[in-house]
C-alpha positions in Angstrom: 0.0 0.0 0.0 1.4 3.4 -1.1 1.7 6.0 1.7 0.3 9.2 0.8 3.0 11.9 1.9 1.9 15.3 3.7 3.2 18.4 3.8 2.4 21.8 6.4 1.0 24.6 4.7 -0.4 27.6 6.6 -3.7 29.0 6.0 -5.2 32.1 7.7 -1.9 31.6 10.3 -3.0 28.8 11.3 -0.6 24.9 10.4 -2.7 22.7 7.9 -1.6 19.1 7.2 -2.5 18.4 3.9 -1.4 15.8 1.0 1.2 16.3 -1.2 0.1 17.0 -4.6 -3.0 18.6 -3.6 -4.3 21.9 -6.0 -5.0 25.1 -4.2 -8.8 25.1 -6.0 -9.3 22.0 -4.0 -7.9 23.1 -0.3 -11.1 26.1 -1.5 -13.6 23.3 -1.8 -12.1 21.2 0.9 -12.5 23.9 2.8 -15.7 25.2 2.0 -14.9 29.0 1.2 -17.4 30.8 -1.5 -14.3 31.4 -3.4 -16.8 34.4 -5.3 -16.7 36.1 -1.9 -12.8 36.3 -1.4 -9.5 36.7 -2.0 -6.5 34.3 -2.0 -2.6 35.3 -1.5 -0.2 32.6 -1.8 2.9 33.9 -0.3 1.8 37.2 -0.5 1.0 37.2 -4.2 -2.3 37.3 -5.0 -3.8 34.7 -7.4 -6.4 35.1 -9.7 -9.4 33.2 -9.3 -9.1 32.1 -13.2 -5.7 30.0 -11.8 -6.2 28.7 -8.3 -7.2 25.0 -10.6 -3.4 25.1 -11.5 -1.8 26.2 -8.4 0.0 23.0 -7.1 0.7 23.6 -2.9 4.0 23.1 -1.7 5.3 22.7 2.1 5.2 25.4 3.7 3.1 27.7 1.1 1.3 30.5 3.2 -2.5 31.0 2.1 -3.7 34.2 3.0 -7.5 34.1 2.4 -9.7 37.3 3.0 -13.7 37.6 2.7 -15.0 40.4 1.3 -17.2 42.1 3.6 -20.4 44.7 2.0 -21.2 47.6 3.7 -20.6 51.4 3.4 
């Protein structure tokens, strides 16, 4: 039986274990964030929504993910 590796990211500050491999789209779904309703910053670059399917995490990525908030 293969062992599936994992690797620490950080998301929000806080140490995620996740698998090796895994894409950043589906940490979003894994998740559950209504990715229309944020923003995502992989070490502090900001990804477009468009690309977050081809984003492949690596250890120790830092995910920055802020909601966007309506008001005025």
């Amino acid at each position: 039986m293969k062992k599936i590796k994992k690797i620490k990211i950080k998301v929000n500050g806080k140490v995620n274990i996740i698998n090796k491999g895994i894409k950043l789209s589906n940490l979003i779904k894994r998740l559950k964030i209504p990715i229309k309703k944020v923003a995502i910053e992989l070490n502090q670059e900001i990804i477009e929504k468009k690309n977050i399917d081809r984003v492949v995490l690596k250890k120790n990525d830092q995910i920055e993910i802020v909601h966007f908030i309506g008001g005025g």
